[in-house]
C-alpha positions in Angstrom: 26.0 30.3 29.0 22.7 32.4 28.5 19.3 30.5 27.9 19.5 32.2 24.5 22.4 31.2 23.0 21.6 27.4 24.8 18.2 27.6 23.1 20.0 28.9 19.5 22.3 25.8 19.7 19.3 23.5 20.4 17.6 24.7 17.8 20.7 24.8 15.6 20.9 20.8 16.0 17.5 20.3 15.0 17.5 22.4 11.7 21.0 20.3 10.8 19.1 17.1 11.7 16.7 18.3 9.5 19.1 19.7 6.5 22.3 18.6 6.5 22.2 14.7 6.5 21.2 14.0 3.5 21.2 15.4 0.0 17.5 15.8 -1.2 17.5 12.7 -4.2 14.1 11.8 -4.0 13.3 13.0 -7.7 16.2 10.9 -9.0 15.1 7.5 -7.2 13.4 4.9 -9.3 9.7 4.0 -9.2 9.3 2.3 -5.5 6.8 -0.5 -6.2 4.5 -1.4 -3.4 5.5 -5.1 -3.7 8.8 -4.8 -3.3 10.4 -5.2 0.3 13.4 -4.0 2.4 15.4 -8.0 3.0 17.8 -7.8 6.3 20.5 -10.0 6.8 23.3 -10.1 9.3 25.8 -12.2 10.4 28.8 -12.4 12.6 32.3 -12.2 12.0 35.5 -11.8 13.8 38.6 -10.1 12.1 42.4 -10.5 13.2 44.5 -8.2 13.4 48.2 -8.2 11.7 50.1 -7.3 15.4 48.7 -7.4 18.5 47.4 -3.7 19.2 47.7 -2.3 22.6 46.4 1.2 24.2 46.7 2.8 27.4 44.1 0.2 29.0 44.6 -3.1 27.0 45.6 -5.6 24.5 44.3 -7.4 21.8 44.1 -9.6 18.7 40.7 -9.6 17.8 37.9 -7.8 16.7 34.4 -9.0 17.2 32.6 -7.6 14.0 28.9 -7.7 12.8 28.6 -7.7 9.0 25.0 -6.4 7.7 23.1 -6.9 4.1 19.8 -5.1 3.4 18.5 -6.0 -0.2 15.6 -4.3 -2.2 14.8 -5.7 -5.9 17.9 -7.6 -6.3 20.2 -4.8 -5.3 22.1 -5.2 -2.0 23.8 -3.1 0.4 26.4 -4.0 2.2 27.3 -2.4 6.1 29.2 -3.5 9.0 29.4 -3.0 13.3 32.6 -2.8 15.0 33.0 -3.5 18.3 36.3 -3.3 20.3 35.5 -4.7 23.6 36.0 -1.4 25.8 33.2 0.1 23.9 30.9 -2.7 25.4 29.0 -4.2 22.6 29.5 -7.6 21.1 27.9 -10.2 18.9 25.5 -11.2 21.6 24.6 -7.8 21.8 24.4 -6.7 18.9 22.3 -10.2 17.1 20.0 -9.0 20.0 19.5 -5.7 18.9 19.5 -6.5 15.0 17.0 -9.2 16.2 14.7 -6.4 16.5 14.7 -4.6 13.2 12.3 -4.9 11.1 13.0 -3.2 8.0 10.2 -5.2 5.7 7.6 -2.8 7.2 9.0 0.3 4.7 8.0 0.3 1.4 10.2 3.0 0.6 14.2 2.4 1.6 14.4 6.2 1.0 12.8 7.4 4.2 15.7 7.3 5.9 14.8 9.9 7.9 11.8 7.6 9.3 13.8 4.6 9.4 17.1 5.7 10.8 15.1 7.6 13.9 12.6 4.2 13.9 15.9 2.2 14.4 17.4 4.2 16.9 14.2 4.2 19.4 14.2 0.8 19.6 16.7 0.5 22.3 19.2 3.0 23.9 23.2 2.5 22.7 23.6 -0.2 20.2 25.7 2.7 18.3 27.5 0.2 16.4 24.7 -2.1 16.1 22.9 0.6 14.4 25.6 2.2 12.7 25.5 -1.0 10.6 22.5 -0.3 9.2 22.7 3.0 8.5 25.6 2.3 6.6 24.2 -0.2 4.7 21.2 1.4 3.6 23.5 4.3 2.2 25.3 1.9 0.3 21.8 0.6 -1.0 20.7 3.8 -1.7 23.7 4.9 -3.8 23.6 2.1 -6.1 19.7 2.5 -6.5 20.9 6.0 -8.0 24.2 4.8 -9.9 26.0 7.5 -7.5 29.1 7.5 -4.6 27.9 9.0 -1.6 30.7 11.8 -1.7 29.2 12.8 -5.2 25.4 13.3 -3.9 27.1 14.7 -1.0 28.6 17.5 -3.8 32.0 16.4 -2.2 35.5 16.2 -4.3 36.8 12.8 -4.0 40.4 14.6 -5.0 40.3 16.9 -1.5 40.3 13.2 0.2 43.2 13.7 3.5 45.7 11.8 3.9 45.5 9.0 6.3 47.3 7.9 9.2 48.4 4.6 10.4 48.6 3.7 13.9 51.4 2.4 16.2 50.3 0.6 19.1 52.2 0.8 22.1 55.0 -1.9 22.0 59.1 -2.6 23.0 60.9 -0.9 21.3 62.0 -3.2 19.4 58.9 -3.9 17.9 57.7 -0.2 17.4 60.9 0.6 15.2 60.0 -2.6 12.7 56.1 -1.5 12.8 57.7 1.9 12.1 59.5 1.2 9.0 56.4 -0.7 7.4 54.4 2.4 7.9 57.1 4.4 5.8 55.2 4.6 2.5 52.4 7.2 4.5 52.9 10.4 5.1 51.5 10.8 9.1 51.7 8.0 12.2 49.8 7.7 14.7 51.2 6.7 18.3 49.2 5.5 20.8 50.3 6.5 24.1 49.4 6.5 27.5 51.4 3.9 29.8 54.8 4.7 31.3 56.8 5.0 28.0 55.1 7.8 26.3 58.5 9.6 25.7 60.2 6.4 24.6 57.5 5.5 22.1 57.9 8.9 20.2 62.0 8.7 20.6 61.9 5.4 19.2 60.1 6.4 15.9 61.9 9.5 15.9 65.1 7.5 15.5 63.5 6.0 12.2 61.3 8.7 10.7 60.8 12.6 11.0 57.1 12.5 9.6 54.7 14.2 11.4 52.9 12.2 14.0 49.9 12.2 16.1 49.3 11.0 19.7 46.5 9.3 21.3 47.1 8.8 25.3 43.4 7.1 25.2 42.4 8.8 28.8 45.5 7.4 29.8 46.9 10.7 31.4 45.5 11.1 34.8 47.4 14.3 35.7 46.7 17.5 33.5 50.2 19.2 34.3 52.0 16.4 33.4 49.6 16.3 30.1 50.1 20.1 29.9 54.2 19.2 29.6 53.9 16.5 27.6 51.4 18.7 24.9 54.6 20.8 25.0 57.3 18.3 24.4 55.3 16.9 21.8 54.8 20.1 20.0 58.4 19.8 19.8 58.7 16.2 18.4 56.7 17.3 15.4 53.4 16.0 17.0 50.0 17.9 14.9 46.6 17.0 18.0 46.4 14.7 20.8 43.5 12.9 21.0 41.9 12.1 24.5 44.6 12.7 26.6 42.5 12.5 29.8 39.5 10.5 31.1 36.1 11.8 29.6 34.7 12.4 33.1 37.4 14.9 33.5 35.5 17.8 32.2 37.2 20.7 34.3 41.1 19.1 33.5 40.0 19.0 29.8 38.5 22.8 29.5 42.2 23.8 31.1 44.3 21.3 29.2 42.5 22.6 26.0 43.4 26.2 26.6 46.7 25.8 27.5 47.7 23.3 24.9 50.2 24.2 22.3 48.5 21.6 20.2 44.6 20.8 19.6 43.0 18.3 21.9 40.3 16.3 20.1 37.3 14.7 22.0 37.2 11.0 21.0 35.8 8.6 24.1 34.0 11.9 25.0 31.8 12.9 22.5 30.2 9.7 21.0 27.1 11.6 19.1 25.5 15.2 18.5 24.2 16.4 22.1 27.6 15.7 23.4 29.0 17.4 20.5 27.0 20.6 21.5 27.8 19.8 25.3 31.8 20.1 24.6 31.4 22.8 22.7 29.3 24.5 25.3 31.9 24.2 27.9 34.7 24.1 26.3 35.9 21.2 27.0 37.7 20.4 23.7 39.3 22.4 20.9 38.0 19.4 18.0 36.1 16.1 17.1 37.0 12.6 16.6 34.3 11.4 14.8 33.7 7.4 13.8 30.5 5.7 12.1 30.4 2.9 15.0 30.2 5.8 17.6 28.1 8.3 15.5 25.3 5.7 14.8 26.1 5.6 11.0 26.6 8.2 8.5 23.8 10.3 8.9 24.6 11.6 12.1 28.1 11.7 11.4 27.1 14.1 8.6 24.9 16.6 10.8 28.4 16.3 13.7 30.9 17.1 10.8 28.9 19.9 9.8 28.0 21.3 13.2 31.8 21.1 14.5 32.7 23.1 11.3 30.2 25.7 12.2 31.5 26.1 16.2 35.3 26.6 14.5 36.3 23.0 16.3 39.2 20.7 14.3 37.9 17.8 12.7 39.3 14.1 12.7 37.0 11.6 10.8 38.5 8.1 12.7 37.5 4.6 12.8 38.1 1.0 14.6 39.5 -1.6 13.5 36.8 -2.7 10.7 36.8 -4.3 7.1 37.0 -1.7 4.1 33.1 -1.6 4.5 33.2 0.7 6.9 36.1 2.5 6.6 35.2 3.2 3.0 32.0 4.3 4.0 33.3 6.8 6.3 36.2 7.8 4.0 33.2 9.2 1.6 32.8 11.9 4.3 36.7 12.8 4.4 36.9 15.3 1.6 35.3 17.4 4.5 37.4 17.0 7.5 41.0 18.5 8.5 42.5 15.2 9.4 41.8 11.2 8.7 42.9 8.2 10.8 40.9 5.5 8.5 43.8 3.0 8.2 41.6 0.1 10.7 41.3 -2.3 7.6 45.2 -2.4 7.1 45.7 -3.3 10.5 43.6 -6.7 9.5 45.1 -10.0 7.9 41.3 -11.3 6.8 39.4 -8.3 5.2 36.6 -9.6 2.6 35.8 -6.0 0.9 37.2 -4.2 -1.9 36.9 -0.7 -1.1 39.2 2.7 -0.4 43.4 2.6 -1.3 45.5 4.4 0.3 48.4 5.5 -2.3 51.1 7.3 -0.9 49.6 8.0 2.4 46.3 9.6 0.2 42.7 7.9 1.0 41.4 7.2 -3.2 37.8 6.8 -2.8 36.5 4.0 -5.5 34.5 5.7 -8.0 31.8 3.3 -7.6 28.1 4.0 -6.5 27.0 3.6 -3.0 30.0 3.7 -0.3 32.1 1.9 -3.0 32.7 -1.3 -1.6 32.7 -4.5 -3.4 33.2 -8.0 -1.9 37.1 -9.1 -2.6 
């Protein structure tokens, strides 16, 4: 790639850092007084999940979960971390990250430009850590303004995707009941990526014809074999595989990606902008998965949403498992995206938020302001 057109895209991040995260809403704010303060509260939490959910590289029941509350003149937004263990934070890291923040010192909790780029210097990674307060200074903002985020956005809550639900890899046995409980939505997901990848989509094939979606999680370490199995799932009615290869395997990827019948999304890959603008550079996918614990929050996720749009990459707006804080927070940012895989609070038995439904296999965003969540 020429200097110039790596200097265009450098400067193309900054101007969409600069334009395209936030609607301008300063005129429509109330009168910030001087004596009122920015409260931050956090505390942690641990949600279970329905089924035990395996992937190519584990299994789990758990989901260590860090649930934020920033508070200005009685109003209080709520925002949440999620971190699966492979993605290496946890409560201990993140209390001693959110430790840190000191969110008092603004006087204004509409500089988020200042305070979002304030909280992310204070220590490298942390993405869910800080995603958590990004979110919930979104949601603060967006009841400080009686508005939804997707409205100030100028989004259409109607143009909301579909979602899908996820089926983690299991006997067969178990994958054709987990099957027929998803029946009421429109697209599955199947995680793939051990020695059963054709028996998993066979198995739900026997129950459903629905379209589906893989996700190998790096779990294919060969790209001809992934290169045959893009094929054979193009055949099975799959739409994108996300991941199918280790992130490190840039080279494998670029080929896989132009050779593939179907799209193949970056997910462990691209966690925030520059290595959005890195894969695009090379090549090395043809879309995005994009998630609020990976992105840092909403803002950024924004400015990446955007930005993938404008290089012609497939977008996927996805999420962990999290409480309907988060994923409602992210699903105000669907109307945008080609596809949606924000099912992670209805793979949880203890969720504590009212937030987005999902009514015949459509994400309905809660006409409420801020991200729309209320506590259940």
């Amino acid at each position: 790639m020429s200097s110039d057109r790596r200097q265009f895209l450098t400067h193309a991040a900054a101007i969409a850092g600069a334009s395209l995260m936030t609607p301008t809403i300063s005129s429509a704010h109330p009168a910030v007084s001087g004596s009122k303060r920015l409260l931050f509260r956090y505390r942690p939490y641990t949600l279970a999940l329905k089924h035990v959910f395996t992937v190519a590289a584990m299994s789990r029941t758990t989901t260590p979960v860090m649930l934020t509350e920033v508070e200005y003149d009685g109003v209080v937004g709520y925002g949440e971390a999620s971190m699966p263990p492979y993605l290496g934070e946890s409560h201990a890291t993140a209390e001693a990250f959110l430790s840190k923040v000191d969110l008092a010192k603004y006087p204004d909790p509409f500089d988020l430009e200042r305070i979002i780029a304030d909280i992310d210097a204070i220590a490298p990674g942390n993405p869910a850590a800080k995603a958590s307060i990004d979110i919930a200074l979104h949601d603060l903002i967006g009841k400080l303004v009686g508005q939804p985020w997707f409205r100030l956005w100028g989004l259409d809550a109607s143009q909301a995707p579909v979602t899908t639900f996820t089926i983690g890899i299991d006997k067969a046995d178990v994958v054709r009941e987990k099957t027929k409980e998803a029946l009421g939505f429109k697209m599955l997901k199947v995680k793939l990526g051990k020695d059963n990848d054709r028996e998993m989509i066979e198995t739900i094939r026997s129950i459903t014809d629905m379209p589906l979606t893989a996700d190998p999680n790096q779990g294919w370490k060969d790209r001809a074999y992934a290169a045959e199995m893009a094929h054979w799932l193009k055949e099975q009615g799959v739409l994108y595989i996300e991941q199918p290869m280790p992130k490190d395997r840039l080279d494998d990827l670029a080929w896989l990606s132009a050779h593939s019948p179907l799209p193949i999304l970056g997910d462990e890959g691209i966690q925030r902008l520059p290595d959005l603008i890195k894969a695009h550079e090379r090549g090395t996918y043809n879309g995005v998965v994009i998630k609020l614990m990976k992105t840092t929050g909403l803002r950024e996720a924004h400015t990446m949403i955007r930005m993938a749009i404008a290089f012609g990459m497939k977008v996927l707006f996805g999420c962990m498992t999290e409480t309907s804080c988060a994923v409602t927070a992210a699903a105000q940012l669907s109307p945008l995206v080609d596809w949606a895989d924000l099912d992670g609070n209805l793979l949880i038995s203890n969720d504590i938020y009212d937030g987005v439904r999902v009514v015949d296999g459509k994400l309905v965003l809660p006409d409420r302001p801020g991200i729309g969540v209320v506590k259940a």
